[in-house]
N, C-alpha and C positions, 0 to 999 in steps of 0.2 A: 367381179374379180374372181370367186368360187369359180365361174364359167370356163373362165378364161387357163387358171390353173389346172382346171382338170379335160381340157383341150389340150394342154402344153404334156400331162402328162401322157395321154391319147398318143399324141405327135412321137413320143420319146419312146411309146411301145414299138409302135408300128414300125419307124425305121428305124431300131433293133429287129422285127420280124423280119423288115422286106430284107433285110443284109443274109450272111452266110449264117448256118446254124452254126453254135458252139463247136469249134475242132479243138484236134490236139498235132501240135507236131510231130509229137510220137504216138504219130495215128497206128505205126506198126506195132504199140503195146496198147490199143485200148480196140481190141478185138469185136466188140458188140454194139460200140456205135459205129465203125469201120463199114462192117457188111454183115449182115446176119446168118450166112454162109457160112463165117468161122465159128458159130459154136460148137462145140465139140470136137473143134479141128486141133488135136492137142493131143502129143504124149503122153498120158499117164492116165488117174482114173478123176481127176477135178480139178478143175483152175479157178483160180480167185483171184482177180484183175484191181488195182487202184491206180487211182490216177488224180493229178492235182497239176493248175496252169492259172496263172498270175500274170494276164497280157497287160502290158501298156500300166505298170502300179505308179510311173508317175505323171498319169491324168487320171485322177482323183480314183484309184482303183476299178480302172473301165470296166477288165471282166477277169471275172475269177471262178474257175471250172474245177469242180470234183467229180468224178465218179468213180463205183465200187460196184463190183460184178461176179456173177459165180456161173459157170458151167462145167457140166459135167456127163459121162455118157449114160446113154440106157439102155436096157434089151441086147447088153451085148452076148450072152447067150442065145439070141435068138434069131439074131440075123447072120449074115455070109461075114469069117474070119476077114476078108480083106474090104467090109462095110466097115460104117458107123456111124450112130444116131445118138446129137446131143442135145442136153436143154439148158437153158440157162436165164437164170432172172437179173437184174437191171436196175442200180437207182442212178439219177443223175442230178447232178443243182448247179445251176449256171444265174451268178448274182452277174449285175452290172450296175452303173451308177453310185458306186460306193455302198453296196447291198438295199437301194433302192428299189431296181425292177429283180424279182425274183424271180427263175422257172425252176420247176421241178417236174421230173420224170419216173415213173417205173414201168420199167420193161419187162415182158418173157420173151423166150423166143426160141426157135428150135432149126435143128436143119439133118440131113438124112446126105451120108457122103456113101455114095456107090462106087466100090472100087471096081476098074477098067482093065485087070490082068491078075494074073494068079496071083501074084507077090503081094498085092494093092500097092505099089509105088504110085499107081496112076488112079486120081480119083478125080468126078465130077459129084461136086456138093448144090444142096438146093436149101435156101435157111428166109426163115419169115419171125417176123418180131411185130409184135403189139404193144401198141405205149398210152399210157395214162398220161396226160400234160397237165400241171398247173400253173398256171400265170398270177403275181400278185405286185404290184407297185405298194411301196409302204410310206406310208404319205411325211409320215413323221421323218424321215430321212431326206426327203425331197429341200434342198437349198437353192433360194432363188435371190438373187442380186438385189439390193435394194432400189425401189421406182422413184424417179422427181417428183411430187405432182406440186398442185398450187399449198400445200400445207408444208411442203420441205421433199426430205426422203422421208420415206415411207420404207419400213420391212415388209417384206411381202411372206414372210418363211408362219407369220403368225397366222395366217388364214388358217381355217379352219375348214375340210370337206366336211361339205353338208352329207354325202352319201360313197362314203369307202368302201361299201359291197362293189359300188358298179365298176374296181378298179381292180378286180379279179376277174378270172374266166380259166377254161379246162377244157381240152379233148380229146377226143379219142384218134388213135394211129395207127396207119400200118408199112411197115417198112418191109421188102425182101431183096435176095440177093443170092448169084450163082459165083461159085469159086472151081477153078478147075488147079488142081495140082500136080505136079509129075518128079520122079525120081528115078534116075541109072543107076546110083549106088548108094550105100547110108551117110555116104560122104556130102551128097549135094540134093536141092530140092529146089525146084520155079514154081512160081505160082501169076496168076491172070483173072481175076474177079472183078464182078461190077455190081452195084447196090443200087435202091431207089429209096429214097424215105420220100412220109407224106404221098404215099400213093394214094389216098383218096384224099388228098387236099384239103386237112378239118376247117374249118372254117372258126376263126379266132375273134370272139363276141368281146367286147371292151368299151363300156362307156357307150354303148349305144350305138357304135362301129362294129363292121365286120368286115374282116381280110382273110382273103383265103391263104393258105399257106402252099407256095412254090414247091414242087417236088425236089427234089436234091439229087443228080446222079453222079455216082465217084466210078469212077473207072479205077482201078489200082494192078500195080503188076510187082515179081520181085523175087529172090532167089537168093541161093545160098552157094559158094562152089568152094573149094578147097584150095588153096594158094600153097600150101605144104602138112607139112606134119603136125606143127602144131599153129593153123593159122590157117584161117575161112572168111571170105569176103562175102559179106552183106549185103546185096543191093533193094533198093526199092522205088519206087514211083507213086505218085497218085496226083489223078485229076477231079478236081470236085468243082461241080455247076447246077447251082442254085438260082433262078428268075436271071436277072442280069450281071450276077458275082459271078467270081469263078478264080480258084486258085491250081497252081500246078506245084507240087513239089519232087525235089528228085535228091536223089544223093545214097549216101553207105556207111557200112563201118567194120575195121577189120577186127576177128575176133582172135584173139590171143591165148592158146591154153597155158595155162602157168601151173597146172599139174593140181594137186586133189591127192583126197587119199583113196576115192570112190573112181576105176576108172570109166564105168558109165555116166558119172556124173560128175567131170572135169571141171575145175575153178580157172572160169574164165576171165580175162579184162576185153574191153569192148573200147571204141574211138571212133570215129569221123564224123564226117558232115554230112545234113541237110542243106538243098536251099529251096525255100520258096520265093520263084521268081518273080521279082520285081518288088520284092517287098521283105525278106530277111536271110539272114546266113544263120544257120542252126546248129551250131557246134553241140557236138553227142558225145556223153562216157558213159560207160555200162559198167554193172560187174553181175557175173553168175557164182553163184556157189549153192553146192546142193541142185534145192529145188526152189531157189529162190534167185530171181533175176530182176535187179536195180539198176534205172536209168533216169539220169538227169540231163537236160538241154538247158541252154539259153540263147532265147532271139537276140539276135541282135539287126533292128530295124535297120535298113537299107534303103528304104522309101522313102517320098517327100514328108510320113507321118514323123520322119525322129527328131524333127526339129521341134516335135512339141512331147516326144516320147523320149527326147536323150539319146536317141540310139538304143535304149531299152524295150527290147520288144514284147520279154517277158519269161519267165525262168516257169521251167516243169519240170514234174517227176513224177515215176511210174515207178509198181514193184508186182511182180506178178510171181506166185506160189503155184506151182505145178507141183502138184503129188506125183511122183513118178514113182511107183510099186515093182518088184522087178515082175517081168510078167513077158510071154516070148509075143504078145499079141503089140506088134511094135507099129505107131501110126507115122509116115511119114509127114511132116508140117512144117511149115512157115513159122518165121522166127520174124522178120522184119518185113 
């Protein structure tokens, strides 16, 4: 029976591996698992990223994602006014099975954005990340239905692992990724980047199994433009294809000044939608104030899963702290 239960949890790792890696819907607020391209890509002199996502909480809390991030610039004294070179570190924790199968992540990672024209409105960026992975299934959480046999039912939750070391494993990562930016005025700004994680495919040791792990490529694009005076449209896209997954998502949101007492640093409200097609509607509100900008979604399933998810597909939120200093050394960037 020991055999058998730690085969089943075997089964329950891997396809969680072979599926998509942990996302967020507001991929456009969690910058360092996005593409590693965008460190540094940021007005001001350090940003510090959080994020939190709650999929599917009514099938027994499927998966629930944290992550917290900091990047910030370097050697800006020492390279070309319309460069710039950022680094940034990386934790991540992505529980599933009701905090059964655990991973954890720490990231660095850096990227060197060469501006294209005097002004640097136009920049091509180049960004690399290394990651620490750890895997751990926690046995004591594992609930398994009780079996008929010739004595009655039987609970099966009382077994005991004979060896919970072999239901850990770790490795090593390397993700990179090119961003190209462009801007006509301070009004507007597009953007076009593509990532790769799992470029050397680590290989994931479990129970005496090994899986290699699928590379991941996102494509993403998306832009900013001015609708009037006080009111800017949002747009963005991205495609992510991982072994045989694959999602697309597309949608916007329009940005609202409702004025401030800072006028570099306008208090904004935010609105629209995501969709990820074939599979949910992402209604989106924001607000900025200062240097502080808050966003909450919720899925709402769309796909054949809602009938066991409610139509709950799962509620996030993002808050990302931009220090912005006044300073004439102004970066044009990507907001969504």
């Amino acid at each position: 029976m020991k055999k058998i239960l730690t085969l089943v949890c075997t089964v329950l790792l891997f396809l969680s591996a072979q599926a998509q890696d942990p996302h967020f819907s507001q991929f456009f607020s969690s910058p360092l698992t996005l593409n590693p391209a965008f460190t540094g890509k940021f007005n001001g002199s350090y940003r510090v990223t959080g994020n939190y996502r709650n999929q599917w909480p009514d099938i027994n809390n499927a998966f629930t994602t944290a992550t917290a991030s900091i990047d910030f610039h370097i050697l800006e004294n020492k390279i070309a006014y319309t460069d710039n070179f950022g680094v940034g570190i990386m934790a991540y924790n992505d529980n599933s099975a009701n905090g059964a199968v655990k991973f954890n992540y720490a990231s660095i990672s850096t990227a060197y954005h060469l501006g294209l024209d005097e002004d640097g409105y136009s920049q091509i960026g180049v960004g690399f990340q290394a990651t620490y992975a750890n895997m751990l299934i926690n046995t004591t959480k594992l609930k398994f239905e009780d079996q008929l046999t010739t004595l009655g039912f039987t609970g099966v939750t009382s077994e005991i692992f004979s060896n919970p070391s072999a239901l850990k494993s770790n490795y090593f990562d390397l993700n990179a990724g090119v961003l190209y930016t462009g801007s006509s005025n301070d009004r507007n700004n597009y953007y076009i980047g593509a990532s790769v994680y799992h470029i050397t495919r680590p290989k994931q040791s479990f129970s005496g199994a090994n899986y290699l792990l699928n590379p991941r490529l996102t494509i993403h694009a998306g832009g900013y433009f001015p609708m009037g005076e006080t009111t800017t449209l949002h747009v963005s896209v991205l495609q992510n294809m991982q072994g045989q997954a694959s999602e697309t998502v597309v949608g916007g949101a329009v940005q609202f000044n409702v004025g401030g007492d800072d006028p570099d640093k306008p208090t904004s409200f935010y609105a629209g939608t995501w969709l990820r097609l074939k599979d949910a509607v992402i209604p989106y509100i924001g607000l900025e104030y200062g240097d502080f900008r808050l966003g909450a979604t919720y899925d709402v399933n769309t796909s054949s899963l809602k009938t066991a998810s409610n139509s709950r597909g799962g509620i996030e939120v993002s808050l990302i702290y931009t220090r912005r200093p006044s300073t004439e050394r102004n970066i044009h960037c990507p907001k969504f």
